[in-house]
C-alpha positions as CSV (number, residue, x, y, z in Angstrom):
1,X,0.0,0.0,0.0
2,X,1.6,3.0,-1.3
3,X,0.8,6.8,0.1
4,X,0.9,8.0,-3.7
5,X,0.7,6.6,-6.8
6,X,1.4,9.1,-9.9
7,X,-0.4,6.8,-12.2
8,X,0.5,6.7,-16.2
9,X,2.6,9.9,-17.0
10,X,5.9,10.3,-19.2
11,X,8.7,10.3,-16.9
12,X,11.4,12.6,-17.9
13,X,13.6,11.4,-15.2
14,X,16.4,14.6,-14.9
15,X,19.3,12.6,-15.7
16,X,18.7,14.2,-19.6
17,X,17.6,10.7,-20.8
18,X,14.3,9.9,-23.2
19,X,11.5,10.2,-21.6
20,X,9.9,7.1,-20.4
21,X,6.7,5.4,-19.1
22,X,6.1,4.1,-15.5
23,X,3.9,4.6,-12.7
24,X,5.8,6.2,-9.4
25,X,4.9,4.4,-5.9
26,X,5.5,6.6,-3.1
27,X,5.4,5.9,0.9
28,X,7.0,7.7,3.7
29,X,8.3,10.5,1.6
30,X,10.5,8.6,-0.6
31,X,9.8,6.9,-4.4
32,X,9.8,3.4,-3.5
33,X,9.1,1.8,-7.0
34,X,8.9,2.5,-10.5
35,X,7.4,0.3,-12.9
36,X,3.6,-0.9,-14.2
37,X,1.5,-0.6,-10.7
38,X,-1.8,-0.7,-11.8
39,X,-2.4,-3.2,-10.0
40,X,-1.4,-1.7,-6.7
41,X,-3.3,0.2,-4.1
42,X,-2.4,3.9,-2.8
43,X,-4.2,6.5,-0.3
44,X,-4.0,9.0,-3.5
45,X,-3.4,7.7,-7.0
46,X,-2.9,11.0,-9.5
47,X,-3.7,10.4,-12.7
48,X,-0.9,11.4,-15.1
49,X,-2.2,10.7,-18.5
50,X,-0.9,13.0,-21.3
51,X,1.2,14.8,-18.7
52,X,5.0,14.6,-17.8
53,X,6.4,13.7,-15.0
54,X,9.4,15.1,-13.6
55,X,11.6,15.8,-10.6
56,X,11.0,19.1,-8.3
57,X,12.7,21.8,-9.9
58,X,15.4,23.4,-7.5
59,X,16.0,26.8,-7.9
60,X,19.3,27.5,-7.8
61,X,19.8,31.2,-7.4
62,X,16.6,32.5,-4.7
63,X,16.3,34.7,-2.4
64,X,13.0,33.8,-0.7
65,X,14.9,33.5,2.7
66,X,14.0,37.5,2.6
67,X,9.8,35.9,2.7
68,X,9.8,32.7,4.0
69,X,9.7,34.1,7.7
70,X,6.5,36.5,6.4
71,X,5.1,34.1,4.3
72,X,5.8,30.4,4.5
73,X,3.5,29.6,1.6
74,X,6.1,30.6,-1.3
75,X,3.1,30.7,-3.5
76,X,5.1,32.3,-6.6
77,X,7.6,29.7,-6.5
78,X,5.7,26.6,-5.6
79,X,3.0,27.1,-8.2
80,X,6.1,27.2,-10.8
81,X,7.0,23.2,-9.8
82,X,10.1,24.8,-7.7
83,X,10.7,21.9,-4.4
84,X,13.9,23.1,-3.4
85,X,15.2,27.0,-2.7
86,X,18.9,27.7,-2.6
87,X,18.9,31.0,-0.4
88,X,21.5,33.4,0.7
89,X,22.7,34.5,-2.7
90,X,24.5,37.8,-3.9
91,X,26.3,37.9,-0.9
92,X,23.3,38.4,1.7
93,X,22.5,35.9,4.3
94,X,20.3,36.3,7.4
95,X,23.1,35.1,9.6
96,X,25.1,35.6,11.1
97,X,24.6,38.3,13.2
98,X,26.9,40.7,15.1
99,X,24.1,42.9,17.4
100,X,26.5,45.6,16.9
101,X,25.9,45.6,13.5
102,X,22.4,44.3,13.2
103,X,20.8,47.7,11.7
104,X,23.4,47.7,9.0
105,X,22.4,44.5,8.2
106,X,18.3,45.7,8.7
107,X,18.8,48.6,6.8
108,X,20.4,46.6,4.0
109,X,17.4,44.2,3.8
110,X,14.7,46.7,3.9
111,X,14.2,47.2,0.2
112,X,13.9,44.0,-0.9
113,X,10.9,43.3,2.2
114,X,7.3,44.3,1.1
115,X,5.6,47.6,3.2
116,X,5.2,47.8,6.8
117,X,7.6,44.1,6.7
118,X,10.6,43.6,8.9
119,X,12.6,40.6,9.7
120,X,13.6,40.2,13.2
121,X,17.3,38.5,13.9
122,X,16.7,36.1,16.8
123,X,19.6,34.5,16.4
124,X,23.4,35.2,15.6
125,X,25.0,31.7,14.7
126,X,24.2,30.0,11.3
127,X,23.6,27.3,13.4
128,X,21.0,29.4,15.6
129,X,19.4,30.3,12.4
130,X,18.8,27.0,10.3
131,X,17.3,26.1,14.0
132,X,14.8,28.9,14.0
133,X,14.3,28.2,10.1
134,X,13.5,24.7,10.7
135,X,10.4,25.6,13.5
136,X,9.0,27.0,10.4
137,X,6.2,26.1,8.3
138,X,7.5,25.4,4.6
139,X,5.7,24.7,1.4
140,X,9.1,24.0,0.0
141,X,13.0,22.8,0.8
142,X,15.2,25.0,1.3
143,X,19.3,24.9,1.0
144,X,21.2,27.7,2.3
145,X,24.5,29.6,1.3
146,X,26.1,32.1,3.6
147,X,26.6,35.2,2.4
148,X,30.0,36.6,2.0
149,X,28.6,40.2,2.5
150,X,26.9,39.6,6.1
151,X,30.3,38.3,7.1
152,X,31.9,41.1,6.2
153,X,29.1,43.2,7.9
154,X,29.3,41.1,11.1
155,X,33.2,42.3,11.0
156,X,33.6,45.0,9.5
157,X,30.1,46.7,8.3
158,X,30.1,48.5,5.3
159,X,34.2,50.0,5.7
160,X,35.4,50.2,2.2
161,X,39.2,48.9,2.8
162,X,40.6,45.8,3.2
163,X,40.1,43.9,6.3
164,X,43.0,43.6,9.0
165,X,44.1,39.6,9.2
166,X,42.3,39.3,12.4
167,X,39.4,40.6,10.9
168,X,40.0,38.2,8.0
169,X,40.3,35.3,10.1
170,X,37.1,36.1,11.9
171,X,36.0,36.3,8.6
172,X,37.0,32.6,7.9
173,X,35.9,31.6,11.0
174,X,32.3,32.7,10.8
175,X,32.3,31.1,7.2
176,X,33.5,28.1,8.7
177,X,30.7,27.6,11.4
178,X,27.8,28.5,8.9
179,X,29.3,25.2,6.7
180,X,29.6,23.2,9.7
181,X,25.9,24.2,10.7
182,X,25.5,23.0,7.1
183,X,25.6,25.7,4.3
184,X,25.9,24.4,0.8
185,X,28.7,27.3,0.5
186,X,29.1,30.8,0.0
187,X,27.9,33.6,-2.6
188,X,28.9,36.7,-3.0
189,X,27.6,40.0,-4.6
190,X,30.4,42.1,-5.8
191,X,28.1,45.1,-7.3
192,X,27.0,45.5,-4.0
193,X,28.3,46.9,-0.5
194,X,29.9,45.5,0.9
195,X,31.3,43.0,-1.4
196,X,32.1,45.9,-3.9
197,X,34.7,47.0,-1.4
198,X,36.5,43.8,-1.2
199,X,40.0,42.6,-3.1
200,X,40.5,39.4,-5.0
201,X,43.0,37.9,-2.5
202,X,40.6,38.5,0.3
203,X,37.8,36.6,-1.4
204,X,40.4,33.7,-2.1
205,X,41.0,33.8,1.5
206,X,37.7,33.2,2.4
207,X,37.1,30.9,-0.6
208,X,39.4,28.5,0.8
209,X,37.7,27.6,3.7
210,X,34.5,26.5,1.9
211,X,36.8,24.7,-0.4
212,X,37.9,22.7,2.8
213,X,34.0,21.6,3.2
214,X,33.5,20.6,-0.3
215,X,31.1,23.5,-0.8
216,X,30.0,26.0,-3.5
217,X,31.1,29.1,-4.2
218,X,28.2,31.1,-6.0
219,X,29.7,34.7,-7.1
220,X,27.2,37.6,-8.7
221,X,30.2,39.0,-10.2
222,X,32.0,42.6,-10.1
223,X,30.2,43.4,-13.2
224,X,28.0,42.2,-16.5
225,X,28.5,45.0,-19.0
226,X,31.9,46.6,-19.8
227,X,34.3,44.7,-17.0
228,X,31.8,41.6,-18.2
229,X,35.3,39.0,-19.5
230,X,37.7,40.5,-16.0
231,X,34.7,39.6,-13.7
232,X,34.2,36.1,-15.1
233,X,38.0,35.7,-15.2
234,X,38.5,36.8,-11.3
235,X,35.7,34.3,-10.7
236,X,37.6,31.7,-12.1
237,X,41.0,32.7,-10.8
238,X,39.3,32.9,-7.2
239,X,38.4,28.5,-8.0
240,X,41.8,28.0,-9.1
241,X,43.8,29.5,-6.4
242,X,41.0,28.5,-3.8
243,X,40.1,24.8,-5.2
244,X,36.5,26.0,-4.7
245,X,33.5,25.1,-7.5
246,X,32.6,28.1,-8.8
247,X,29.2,29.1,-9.7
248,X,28.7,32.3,-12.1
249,X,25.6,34.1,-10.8
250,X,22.6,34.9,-13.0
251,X,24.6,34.9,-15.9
252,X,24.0,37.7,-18.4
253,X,25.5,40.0,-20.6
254,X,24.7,43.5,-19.6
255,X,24.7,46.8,-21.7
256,X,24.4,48.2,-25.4
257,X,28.0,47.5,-26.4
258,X,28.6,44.1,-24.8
259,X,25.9,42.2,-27.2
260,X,27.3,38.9,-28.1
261,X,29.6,38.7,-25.6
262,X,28.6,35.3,-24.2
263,X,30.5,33.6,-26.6
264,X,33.6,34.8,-25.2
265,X,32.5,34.1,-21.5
266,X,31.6,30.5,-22.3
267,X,34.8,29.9,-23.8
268,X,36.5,31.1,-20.6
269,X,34.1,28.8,-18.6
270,X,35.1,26.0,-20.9
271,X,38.5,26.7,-21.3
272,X,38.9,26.6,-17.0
273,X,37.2,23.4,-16.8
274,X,39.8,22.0,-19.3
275,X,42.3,23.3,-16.7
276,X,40.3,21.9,-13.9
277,X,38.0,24.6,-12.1
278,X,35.2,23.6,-11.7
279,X,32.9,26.0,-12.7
280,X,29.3,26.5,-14.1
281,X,26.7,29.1,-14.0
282,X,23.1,29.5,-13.7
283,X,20.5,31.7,-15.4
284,X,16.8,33.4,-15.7
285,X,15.7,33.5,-19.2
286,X,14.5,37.2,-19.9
287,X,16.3,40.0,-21.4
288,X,15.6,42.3,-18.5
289,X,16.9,42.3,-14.4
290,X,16.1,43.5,-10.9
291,X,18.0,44.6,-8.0
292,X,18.0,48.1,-5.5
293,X,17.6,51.5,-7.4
294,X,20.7,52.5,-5.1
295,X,22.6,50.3,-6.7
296,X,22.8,52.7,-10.2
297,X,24.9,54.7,-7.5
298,X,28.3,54.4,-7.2
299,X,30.6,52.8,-4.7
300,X,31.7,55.1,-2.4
301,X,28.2,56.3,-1.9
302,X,27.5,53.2,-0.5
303,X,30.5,53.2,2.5
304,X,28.7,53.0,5.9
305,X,25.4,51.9,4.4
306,X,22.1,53.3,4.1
307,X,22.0,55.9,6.4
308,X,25.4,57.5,5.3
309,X,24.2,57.4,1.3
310,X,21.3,59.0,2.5
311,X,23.2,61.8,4.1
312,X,25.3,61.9,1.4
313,X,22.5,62.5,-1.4
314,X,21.0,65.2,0.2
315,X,24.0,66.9,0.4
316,X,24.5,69.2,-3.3
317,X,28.3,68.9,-3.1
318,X,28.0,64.9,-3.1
319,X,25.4,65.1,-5.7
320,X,27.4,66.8,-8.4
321,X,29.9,64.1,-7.5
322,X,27.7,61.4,-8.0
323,X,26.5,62.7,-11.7
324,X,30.0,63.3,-12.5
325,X,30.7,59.5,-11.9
326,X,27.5,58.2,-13.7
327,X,28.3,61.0,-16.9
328,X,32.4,60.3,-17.5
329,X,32.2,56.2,-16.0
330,X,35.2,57.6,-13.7
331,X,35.3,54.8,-11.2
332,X,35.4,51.5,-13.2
333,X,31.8,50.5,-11.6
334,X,28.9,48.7,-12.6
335,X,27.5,51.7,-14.2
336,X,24.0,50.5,-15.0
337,X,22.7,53.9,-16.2
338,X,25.8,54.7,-18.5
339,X,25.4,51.1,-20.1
340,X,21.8,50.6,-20.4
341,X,20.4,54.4,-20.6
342,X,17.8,55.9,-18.1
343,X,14.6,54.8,-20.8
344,X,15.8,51.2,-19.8
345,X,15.5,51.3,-16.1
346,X,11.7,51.2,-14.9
347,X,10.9,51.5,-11.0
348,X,9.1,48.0,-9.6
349,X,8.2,48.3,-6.0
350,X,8.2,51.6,-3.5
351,X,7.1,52.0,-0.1
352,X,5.5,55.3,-0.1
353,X,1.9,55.6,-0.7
354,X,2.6,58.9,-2.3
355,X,4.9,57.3,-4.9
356,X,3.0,54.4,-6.0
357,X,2.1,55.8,-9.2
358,X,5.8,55.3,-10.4
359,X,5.5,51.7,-10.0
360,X,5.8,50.2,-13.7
361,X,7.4,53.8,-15.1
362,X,10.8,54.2,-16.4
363,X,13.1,56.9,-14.7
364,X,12.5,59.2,-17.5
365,X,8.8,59.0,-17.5
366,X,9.1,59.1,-13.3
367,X,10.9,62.6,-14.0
368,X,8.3,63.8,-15.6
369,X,5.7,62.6,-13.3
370,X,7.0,64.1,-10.2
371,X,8.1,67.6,-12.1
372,X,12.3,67.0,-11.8
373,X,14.6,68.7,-14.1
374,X,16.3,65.4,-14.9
375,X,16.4,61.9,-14.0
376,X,19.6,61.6,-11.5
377,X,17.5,64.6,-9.5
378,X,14.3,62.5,-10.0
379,X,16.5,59.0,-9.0
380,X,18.0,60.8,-5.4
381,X,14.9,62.7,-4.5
382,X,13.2,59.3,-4.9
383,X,16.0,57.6,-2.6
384,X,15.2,60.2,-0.1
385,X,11.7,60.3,0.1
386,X,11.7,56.0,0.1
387,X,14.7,56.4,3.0
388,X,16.8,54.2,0.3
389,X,14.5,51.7,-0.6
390,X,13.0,50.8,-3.6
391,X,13.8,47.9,-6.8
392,X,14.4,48.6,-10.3
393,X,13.9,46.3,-13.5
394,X,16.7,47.1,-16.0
395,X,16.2,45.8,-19.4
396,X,20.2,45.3,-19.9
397,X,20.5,42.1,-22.5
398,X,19.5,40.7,-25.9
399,X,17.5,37.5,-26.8
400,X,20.5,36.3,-28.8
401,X,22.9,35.8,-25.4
402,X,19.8,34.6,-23.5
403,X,20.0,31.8,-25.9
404,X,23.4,31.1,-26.1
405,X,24.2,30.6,-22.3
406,X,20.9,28.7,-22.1
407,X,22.0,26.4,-24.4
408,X,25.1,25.3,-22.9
409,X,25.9,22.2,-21.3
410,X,27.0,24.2,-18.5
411,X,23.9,26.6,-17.5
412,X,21.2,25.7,-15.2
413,X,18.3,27.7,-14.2
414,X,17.8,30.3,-11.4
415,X,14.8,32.8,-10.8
416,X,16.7,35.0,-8.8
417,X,13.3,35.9,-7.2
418,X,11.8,35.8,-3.8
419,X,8.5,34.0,-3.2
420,X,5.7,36.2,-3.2
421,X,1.7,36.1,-3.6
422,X,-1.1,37.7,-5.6
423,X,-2.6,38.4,-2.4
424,X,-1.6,40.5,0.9
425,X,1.2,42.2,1.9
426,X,4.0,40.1,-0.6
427,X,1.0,41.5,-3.7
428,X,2.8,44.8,-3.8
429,X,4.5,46.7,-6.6
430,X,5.3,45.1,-9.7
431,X,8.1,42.5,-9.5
432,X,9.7,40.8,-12.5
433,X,7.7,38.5,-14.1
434,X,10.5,35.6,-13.5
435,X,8.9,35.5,-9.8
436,X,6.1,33.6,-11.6
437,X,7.3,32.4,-14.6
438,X,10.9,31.2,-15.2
439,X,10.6,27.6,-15.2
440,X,7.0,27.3,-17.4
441,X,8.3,29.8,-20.0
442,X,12.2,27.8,-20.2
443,X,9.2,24.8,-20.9
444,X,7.2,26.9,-23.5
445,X,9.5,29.4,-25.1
446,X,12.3,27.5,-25.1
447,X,11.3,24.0,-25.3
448,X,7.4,23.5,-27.3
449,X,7.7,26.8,-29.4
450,X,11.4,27.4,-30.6
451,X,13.0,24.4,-30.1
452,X,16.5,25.8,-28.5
453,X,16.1,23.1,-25.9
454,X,15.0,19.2,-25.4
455,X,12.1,18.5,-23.0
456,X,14.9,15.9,-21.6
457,X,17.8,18.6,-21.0
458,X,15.4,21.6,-19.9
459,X,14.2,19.3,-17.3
460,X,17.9,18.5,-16.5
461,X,18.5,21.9,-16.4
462,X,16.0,22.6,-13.8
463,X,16.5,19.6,-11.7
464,X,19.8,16.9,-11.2
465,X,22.4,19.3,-12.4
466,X,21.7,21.8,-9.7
467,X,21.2,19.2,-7.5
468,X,24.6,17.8,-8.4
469,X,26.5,21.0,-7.9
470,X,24.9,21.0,-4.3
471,X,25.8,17.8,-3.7
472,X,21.7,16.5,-3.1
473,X,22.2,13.3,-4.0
474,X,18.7,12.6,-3.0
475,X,16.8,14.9,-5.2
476,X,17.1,15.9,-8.6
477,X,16.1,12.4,-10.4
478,X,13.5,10.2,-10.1
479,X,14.9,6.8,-9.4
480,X,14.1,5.1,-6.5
481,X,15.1,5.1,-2.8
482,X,15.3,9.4,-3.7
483,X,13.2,12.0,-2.1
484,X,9.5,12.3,-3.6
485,X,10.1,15.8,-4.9
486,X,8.0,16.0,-8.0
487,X,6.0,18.1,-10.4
488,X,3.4,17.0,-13.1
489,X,2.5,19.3,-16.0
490,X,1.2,19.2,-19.6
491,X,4.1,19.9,-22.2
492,X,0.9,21.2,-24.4
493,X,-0.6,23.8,-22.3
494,X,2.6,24.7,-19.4
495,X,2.9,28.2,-20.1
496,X,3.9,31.8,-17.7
497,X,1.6,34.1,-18.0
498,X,3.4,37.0,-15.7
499,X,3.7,40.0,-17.9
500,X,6.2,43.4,-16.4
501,X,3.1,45.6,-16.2
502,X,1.1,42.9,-14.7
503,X,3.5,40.4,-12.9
504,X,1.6,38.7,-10.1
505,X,0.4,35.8,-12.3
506,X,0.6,32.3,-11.6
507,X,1.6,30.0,-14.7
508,X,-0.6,27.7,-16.3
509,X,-0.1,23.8,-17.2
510,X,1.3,22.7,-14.0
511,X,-1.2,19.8,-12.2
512,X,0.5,18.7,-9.5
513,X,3.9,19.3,-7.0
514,X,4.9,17.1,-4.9
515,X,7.4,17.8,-2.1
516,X,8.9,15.2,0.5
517,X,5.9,12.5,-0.6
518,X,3.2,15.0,0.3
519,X,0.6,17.0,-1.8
520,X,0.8,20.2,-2.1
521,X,0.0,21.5,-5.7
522,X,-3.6,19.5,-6.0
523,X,-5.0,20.5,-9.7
524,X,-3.4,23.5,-9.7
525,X,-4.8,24.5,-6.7
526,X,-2.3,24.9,-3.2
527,X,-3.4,22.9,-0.3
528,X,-2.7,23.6,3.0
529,X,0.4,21.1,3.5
530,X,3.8,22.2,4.9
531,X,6.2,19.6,3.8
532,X,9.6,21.5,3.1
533,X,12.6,20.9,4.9
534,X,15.7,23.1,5.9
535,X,18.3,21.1,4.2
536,X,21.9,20.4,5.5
537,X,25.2,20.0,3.6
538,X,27.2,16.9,4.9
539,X,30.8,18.1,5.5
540,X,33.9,16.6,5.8
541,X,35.0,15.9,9.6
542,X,38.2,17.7,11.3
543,X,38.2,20.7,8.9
544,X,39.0,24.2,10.1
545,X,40.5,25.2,11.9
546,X,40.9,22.6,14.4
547,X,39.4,18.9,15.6
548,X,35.6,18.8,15.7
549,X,32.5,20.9,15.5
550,X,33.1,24.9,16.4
551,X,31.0,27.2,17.9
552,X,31.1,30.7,18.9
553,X,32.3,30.4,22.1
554,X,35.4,28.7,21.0
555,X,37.2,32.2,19.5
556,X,39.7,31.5,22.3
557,X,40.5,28.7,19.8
558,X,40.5,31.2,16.6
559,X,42.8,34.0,17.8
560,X,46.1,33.7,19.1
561,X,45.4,36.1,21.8
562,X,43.5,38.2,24.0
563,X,45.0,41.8,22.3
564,X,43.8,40.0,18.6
565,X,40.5,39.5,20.3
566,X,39.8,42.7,21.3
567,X,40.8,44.0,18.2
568,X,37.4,42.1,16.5
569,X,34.2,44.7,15.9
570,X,32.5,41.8,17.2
């Protein structure tokens, strides 16, 4: 007697194989048998007729940990056949903490939370905080990287120099106990503060030590438009000299004079793994991206964090500085306005009732709309009156890249999203329509209309190969003795339907998800089970930097002294 049986459906198992028919028996979580089981019993059988059947899809670049705490229903990401969330990407993580520093760190957050939303930091270990993450309801799994840039703001906050080598080591050191309380490994986000301010040899460093667990390094590189080939190759240096996997972030090529570009960063993907770095990269598949409207400003701005940029764009002196840097490029940023042009860069989501008619309008037209002489007065007026909050959509790439990185061997897919809901408080603003619809419109654009991908290797896209580079060697594929992580959708009718003006769509053509053996996409409709786990990487025993597990209370065991101690912001 099985718990489920997903009755008749072509399996397309992830492994990039021919699809297949079986029936799938499931009981206590796990698929137990594959094979002709009509004859067998079940509590549920789901009829899969004309329908595929395939693993979960793991998302490998997320950043619902931002929504899970608000909303543990993850609606815009389970109603897209996503089982498993890798978190803590770009270089932010919700742990750990250093109290000292915890409104840096708040601040930080703030623009990517919906209205009236705050997260509050019970906890200051990674281990603490998978602990509290794991009393949670979850519609989903969720894997977890630590993020390079709360280290650095547990240490340092958002200084722009080089850290001290105590401060390093600490560095290493709070790396070290998020892998033992099981991180996957660590991203980092080197457009943003306070990755932006941090040096090659320092993220090597600090590489090194998730080398020592066997875990991933996941990079949103220094920059996607003009420094586009130096970013991908101080990604790949960082593997080399660290032994790390490397994971490209989100991979793209940014800005009106980089188009075609992606030939050349493939080849240098290609060309490292003939060395042997191990590296890869995931994607979204849409010509346009998202992040903070206070990251078009540039770097120094940033030093201190929100509160100081906000000081410093009120002030007129610091503002002619700032549109001197955007105008002549004279820093060697990620200068998003000077490659992609103010027309291109439309405002998504603002806290402010009395700026919620921006929402959906390009800078220009904002400009207009609230009666600025120009768009950099119309950007840091904005800033202000939102206290440095607010997301843009950027429409930086062309269809002809999208297609080339999708199609390699060595891209896999990523919504670099957050969960969110056509309902209540995650309904607000306009998000990019890859919150609903990456993985439906890889199935329909890519797949059933143009042909740029196999049902088999989309799949495998989507489900073992992230899987692999995590190192879930229970999810991915559906073979049996694995986890019961599966989605059921029509290849005829899967479709997204999120549009940019009117994003909060769910996609059509998925039946059924499945997550851990239980239910919880039932004819398209969610039900009201919460069977996600917090998942845990298995590391390597006696590691760093001494025999056994570590914990915080061990920095006696860290720092060679008391005067090094006291040294530590911590």
């Amino acid at each position: 007697m099985f718990d489920i049986i997903v009755r008749g459906g072509k399996v397309v198992d992830g492994t990039g194989n021919p699809w297949f028919k079986a029936d799938i028996g499931i009981k206590d979580g796990k698929i137990v048998e594959l094979g002709r089981l009509e004859k067998e019993k079940a509590d549920t059988v789901i009829d899969a007729r004309g329908n595929v059947v395939s693993p979960g899809f793991v998302d490998m670049h997320s950043h619902s940990d931002l929504t899970l705490f608000i909303n543990p229903k993850l609606e815009s990401t389970i109603h897209q056949g996503i089982t498993t969330l890798v978190v803590g990407n770009c270089g932010i993580s919700l742990a750990p903490i250093n109290k000292k520093h915890e409104h840096l760190l708040e601040r930080y957050i703030a623009p990517f939370l919906p209205p009236g939303a705050s997260i509050r930091f019970q906890w200051s270990t990674f281990e603490d905080y998978l602990r509290h993450e794991n009393k949670q309801d979850l519609s989903s799994n969720v894997a977890h990287l630590v993020g390079h840039g709360t280290v650095r703001v547990a240490v340092m906050g958002f200084q722009d120099r080089a850290p001290s080598d105590v401060e390093l080591e600490h560095m290493k050191y709070l790396v070290a106990e998020a892998m033992e309380a099981g991180a996957f490994g660590m991203s980092t986000g080197l457009i943003y503060p306070p990755g932006i301010f941090s040096g090659t040899g320092e993220l090597v460093e600090v590489a090194k030590v998730v080398s020592k667990y066997g875990g991933l390094y996941s990079s949103h590189v220094r920059g996607e438009s003009s420094n586009l080939i130096y970013s991908i190759e101080e990604a790949i240096e960082i593997g080399e000299k660290s032994g790390v996997s490397v994971q490209i972030s989100h991979h793209k090529v940014a800005g009106r004079q980089q188009i075609g570009k992606s030939v050349e960063t493939l080849k240098l993907m290609e060309d490292a793994r003939k060395r042997g770095v191990d590296v890869a990269c995931d994607q979204y598949p849409y010509e346009a991206g998202m992040t903070s409207l206070a990251t078009l400003l540039p770097p120094w701005v940033h030093e201190g964090g929100i509160d100081q940029l906000l000081e410093r764009i009120k002030r007129l002196e610091d503002r002619v500085k700032i549109r001197d840097d955007i105008e002549k490029d004279t820093t060697g940023w990620e200068n998003i306005i000077n490659e992609n042009g103010w027309e291109n860069i439309y405002i998504s989501n603002v806290k402010t009732e009395k700026n919620k008619d921006l929402q959906g309008k390009n800078i220009q037209e904002a400009a207009r709309m609230m009666g600025k002489p120009d768009e950099l007065t119309a950007l840091l007026d904005l800033l202000v009156e939102e206290e440095g909050s607010g997301t843009m959509v950027v429409f930086v790439t062309k269809e002809e890249d999208v297609c080339k990185i999708l199609s390699n061997p060595l891209t896999m897919v990523g919504t670099d999203s957050w969960s969110t809901s056509p309902e209540g408080v995650l309904s607000a603003g306009k998000p990019h329509p890859r919150f609903y619809g990456t993985y439906p419109r890889i199935l329909r654009e890519y797949v059933r209309e143009r042909s740029i991908l196999s049902l088999e290797e989309a799949v495998r896209k989507m489900t073992s190969f992230p899987a692999q580079r995590l190192r879930l060697w229970g999810r991915g594929v559906i073979r049996e003795n694995m986890w019961a992580d599966i989605v059921v959708f029509n290849p005829d009718t899967i479709m997204d339907t999120a549009t940019y003006q009117n994003p909060h769509q769910y996609p059509e053509g998925i039946e059924y998800v499945i997550v851990n053996g239980e239910i919880v996409i039932d004819k398209r409709q969610q039900t009201q089970n919460y069977p996600g786990r917090v998942l845990r990487h298995k590391f390597p025993k006696k590691t760093f930097p001494h025999d056994g597990r570590i914990s915080l209370k061990g920095f006696e065991e860290v720092f060679s002294s008391q005067k090094d101690r006291d040294r530590l912001t911590l």
